[in-house]
Structure formats: C-alpha cells, structure tokens
C-alpha positions as CSV (number, residue, x, y, z in Angstrom):
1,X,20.4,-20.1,17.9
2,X,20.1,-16.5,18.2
3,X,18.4,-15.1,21.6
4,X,16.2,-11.7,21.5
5,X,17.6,-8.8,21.7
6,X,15.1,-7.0,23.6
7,X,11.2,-6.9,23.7
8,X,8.9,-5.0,21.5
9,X,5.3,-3.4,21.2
10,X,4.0,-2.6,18.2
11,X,1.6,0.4,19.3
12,X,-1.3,1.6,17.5
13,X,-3.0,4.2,18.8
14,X,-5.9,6.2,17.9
15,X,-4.1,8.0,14.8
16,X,-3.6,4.6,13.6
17,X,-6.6,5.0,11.3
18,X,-9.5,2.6,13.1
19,X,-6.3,0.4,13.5
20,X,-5.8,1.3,17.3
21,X,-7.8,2.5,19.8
22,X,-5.0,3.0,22.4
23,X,-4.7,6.9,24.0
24,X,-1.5,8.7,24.2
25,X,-1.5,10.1,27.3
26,X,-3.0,6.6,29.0
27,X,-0.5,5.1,26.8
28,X,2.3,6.9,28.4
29,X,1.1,6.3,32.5
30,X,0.6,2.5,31.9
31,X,3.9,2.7,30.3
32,X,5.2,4.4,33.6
33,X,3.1,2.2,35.9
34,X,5.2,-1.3,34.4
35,X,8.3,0.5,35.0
36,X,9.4,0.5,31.3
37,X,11.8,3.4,30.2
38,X,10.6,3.7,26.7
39,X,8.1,3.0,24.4
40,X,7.8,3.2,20.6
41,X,4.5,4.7,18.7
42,X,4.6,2.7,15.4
43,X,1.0,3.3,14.1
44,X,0.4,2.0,10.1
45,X,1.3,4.0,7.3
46,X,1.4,7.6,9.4
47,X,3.1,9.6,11.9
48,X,0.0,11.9,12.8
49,X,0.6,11.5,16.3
50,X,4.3,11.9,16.3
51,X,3.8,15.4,17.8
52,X,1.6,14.5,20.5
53,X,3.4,11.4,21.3
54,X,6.5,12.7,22.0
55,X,5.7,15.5,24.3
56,X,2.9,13.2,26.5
57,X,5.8,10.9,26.7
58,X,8.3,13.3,27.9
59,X,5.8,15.0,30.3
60,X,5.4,11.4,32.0
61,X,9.2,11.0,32.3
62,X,9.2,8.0,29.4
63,X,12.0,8.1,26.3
64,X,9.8,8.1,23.2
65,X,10.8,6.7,20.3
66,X,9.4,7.7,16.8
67,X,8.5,5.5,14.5
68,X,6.0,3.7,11.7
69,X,5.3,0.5,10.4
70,X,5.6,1.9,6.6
71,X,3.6,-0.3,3.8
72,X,6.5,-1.3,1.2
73,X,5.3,-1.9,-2.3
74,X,8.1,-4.9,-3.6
75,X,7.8,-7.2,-6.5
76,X,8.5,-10.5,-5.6
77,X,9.3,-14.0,-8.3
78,X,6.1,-13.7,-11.2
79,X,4.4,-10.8,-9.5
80,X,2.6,-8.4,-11.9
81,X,1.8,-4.5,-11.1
82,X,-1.8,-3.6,-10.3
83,X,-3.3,-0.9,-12.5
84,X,-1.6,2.2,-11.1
85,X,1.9,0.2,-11.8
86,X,2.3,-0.6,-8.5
87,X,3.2,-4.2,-6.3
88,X,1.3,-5.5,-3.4
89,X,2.7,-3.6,-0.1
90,X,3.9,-5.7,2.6
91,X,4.4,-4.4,6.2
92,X,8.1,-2.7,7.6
93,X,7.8,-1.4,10.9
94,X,11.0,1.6,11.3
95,X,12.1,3.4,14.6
96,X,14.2,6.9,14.0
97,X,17.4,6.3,16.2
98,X,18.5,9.9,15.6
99,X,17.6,13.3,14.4
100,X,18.3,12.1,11.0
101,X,16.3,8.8,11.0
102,X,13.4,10.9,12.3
103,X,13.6,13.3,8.8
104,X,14.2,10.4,6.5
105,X,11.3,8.5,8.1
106,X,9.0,12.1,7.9
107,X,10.2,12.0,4.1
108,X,9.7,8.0,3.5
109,X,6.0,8.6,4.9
110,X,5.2,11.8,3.2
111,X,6.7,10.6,0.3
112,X,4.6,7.4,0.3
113,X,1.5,9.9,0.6
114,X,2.5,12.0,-2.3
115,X,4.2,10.2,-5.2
116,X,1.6,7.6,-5.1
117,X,-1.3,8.0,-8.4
118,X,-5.2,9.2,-7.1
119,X,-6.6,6.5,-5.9
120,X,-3.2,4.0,-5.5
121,X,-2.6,2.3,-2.0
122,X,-0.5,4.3,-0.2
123,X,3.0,2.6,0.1
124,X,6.9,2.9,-0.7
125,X,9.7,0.9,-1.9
126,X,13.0,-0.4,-1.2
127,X,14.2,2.4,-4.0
128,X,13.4,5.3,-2.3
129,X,14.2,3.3,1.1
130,X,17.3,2.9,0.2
131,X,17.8,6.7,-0.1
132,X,16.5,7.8,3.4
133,X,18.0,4.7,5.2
134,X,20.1,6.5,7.6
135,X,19.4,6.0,11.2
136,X,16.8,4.2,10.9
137,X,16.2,0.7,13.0
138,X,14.0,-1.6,10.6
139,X,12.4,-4.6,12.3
140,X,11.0,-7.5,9.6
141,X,7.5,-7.2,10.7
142,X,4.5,-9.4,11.3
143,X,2.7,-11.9,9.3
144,X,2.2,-9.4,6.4
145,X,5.5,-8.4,7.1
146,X,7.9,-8.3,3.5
147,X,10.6,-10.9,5.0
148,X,7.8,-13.0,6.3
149,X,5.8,-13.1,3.1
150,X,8.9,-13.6,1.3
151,X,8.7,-17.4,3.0
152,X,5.3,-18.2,3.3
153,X,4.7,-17.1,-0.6
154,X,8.0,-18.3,-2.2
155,X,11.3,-20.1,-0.3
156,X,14.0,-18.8,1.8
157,X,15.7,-18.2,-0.8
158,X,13.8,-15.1,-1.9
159,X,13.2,-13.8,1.7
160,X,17.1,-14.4,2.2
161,X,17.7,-11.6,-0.6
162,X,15.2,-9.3,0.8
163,X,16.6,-9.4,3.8
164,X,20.4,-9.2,2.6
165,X,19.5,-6.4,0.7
166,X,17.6,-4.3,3.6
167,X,21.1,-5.1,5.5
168,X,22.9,-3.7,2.8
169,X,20.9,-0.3,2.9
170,X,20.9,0.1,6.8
171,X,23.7,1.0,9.2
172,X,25.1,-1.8,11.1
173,X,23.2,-3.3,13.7
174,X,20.1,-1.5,12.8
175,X,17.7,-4.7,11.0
176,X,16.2,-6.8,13.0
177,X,14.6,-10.2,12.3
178,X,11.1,-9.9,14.6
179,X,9.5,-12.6,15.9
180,X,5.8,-12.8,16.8
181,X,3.4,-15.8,18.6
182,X,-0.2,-14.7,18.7
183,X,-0.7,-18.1,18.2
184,X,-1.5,-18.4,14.6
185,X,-0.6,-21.6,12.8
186,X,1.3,-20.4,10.0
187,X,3.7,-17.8,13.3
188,X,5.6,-21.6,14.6
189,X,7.3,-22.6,11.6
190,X,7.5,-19.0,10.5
191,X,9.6,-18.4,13.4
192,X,12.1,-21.3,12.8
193,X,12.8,-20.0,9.0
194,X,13.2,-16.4,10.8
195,X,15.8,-17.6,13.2
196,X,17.7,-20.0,10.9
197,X,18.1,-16.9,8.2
198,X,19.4,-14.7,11.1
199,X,21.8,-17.2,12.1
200,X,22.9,-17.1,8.1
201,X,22.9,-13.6,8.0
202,X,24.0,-12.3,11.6
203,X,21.1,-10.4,12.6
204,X,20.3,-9.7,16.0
205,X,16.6,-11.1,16.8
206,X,13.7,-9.2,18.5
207,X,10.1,-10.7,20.2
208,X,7.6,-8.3,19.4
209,X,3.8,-8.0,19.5
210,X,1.1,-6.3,18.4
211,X,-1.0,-3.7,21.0
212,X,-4.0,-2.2,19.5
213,X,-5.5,-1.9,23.4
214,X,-3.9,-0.8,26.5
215,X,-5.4,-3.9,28.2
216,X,-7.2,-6.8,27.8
217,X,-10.3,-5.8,28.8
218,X,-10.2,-2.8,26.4
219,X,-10.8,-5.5,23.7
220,X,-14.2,-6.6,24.7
C-alpha cells in the first residue's frame, strides 16, 4: 500500500468567490508561525489572487506555489450535455511547478472563462488540458473531484481510465492520487478504491484537506 507523499492544504482565500474567507497576508504569518516552508493558494475556478499571493508570500520568507483547483467539464458512461453542450464539471486542483506550468495554468483558467457560451458554467476539459499540460502537478481532488466521481457514480473501471489518461498527458511524477477524511461517510471506502488504483497505476499518493479558515475558531 502506497504511503503519502507529502501533506497538502487546499487554500481558499478571500478571492475564492464566498468560497474562502482566509487573508493573504495572515495566511502567509500563520504559515511562518508552524514552520512550514511553502504553501499553495488553490482557490476555485480563479487565480485573482495569484499576484498578491506571491509577493505576501515572499515578503514573509515562505515559497509560494501557484495554483487552482480548475472545474473540468468530462462526459462520463450515458451522460448527456446540458443546454449550452456542455458536461457536468468535476473538481481538479493544479499547482504550476515551473514558469511554464504557471502560463499553461493562466491559459487553462482564462480559457475556461472565455470559450465558455453566456450564461454556461465556467469550466474546461481534458482536451484543452491535454494541450497546456506541461509542468503542471495535478492532484485527483475531493469528493467532487473527477477521479472520485468517477467511482462513486460508475466503477473503477471508468475512474481507472480517467486517471490513466490524466497520466498520459502530465510529465512523470506530476499526478497525484489525493486523499481526504473530513469524516464523511462516502471519504472511507473512497479512500481504499483511491489507494488500490494507485497501487495499479503507480501513482505517488498525497493527504490533503480543505482550509477555507485560518483556524478553527474563524469558523464560528
């Protein structure tokens, strides 16, 4: 069985459209103050505060790391297109590991905001993912993540393709299968599918959680 790799956050801060309400700059000294090197800002379907992210981050001595969790519009087994021609969007958080990953994920989230009819969710596909893959680190996700769907909606079967084919577009060692216990009932067994189809598939494996507050408390 496959250990984690490391530990991640997913952070939504206050660009993350009423998703977050978590501050840059306190962001950044609560970072500092656990004695973590790095953190990643990976706030839902925009990079608004990439900007101010980054230099808040580097002010406070802390490696950012850019990123998004990018909705990805994918049809799976007897799925029919909404109105606008378009498939339900499922979660994919991305981290830029280089200059390059940074401009394809700019041009995967833009693009997303742009192509899309008047009116349509706001989301991207494996199609155009597959042509701004480069340097980019590509985690499965959370519950409405498209790997995880992929198993609660249909087998392991379809979420094994899914996730073979995001392998196949991504440079080596950058997928990761993410594991998550907020202690939902559905996030147990969810896990044991996840780790069984990294085994299969030789994917490194990563715990990660969801931060919409700084701290508890900021919750109540």
């Amino acid at each position: 069985m496959s250990e984690p790799a490391f530990v991640h956050l997913h952070v939504h801060s206050q660009y993350s459209m009423l998703e977050g309400a978590i501050r840059v700059k306190e962001l950044c000294s609560r970072v500092k103050e656990l004695g973590m090197p790095a953190v990643a800002l990976t706030d839902h379907g925009n990079m608004h505060g990439a900007i101010d992210f980054y230099q808040k981050a580097n002010a406070a001595g802390i490696q950012p790391i850019l990123g998004c969790e990018v909705s990805l519009g994918h049809a799976f087994p007897g799925d029919r297109p909404d109105k606008y021609g378009l498939h339900r969007a499922y979660h994919l958080p991305m981290l830029a590991s280089s200059e390059q990953g940074y401009r394809n994920l700019i041009a995967l989230v833009s693009r997303a905001w742009l192509d899309n009819p008047e009116g349509a969710p706001v989301q991207t596909d494996l199609e155009v993912m597959a042509r701004h893959a480069k340097g980019l680190v590509v985690m499965t996700g959370c519950l409405g993540g498209l790997v995880p769907q992929g198993l609660l909606q249909h087998s392991p079967d379809v979420a094994r393709t899914v996730l073979g084919t995001l392998k196949e577009m991504l440079d080596p060692g950058h997928l990761f299968v993410e594991l998550q216990d907020h202690g939902l009932l559905e996030q147990s067994p969810l896990n044991r599918c996840l780790l069984e189809l990294a085994k299969e598939l030789d994917l490194p494996v990563v715990a990660s959680n969801d931060a919409h507050y700084l701290k508890r408390d900021d919750a109540g």
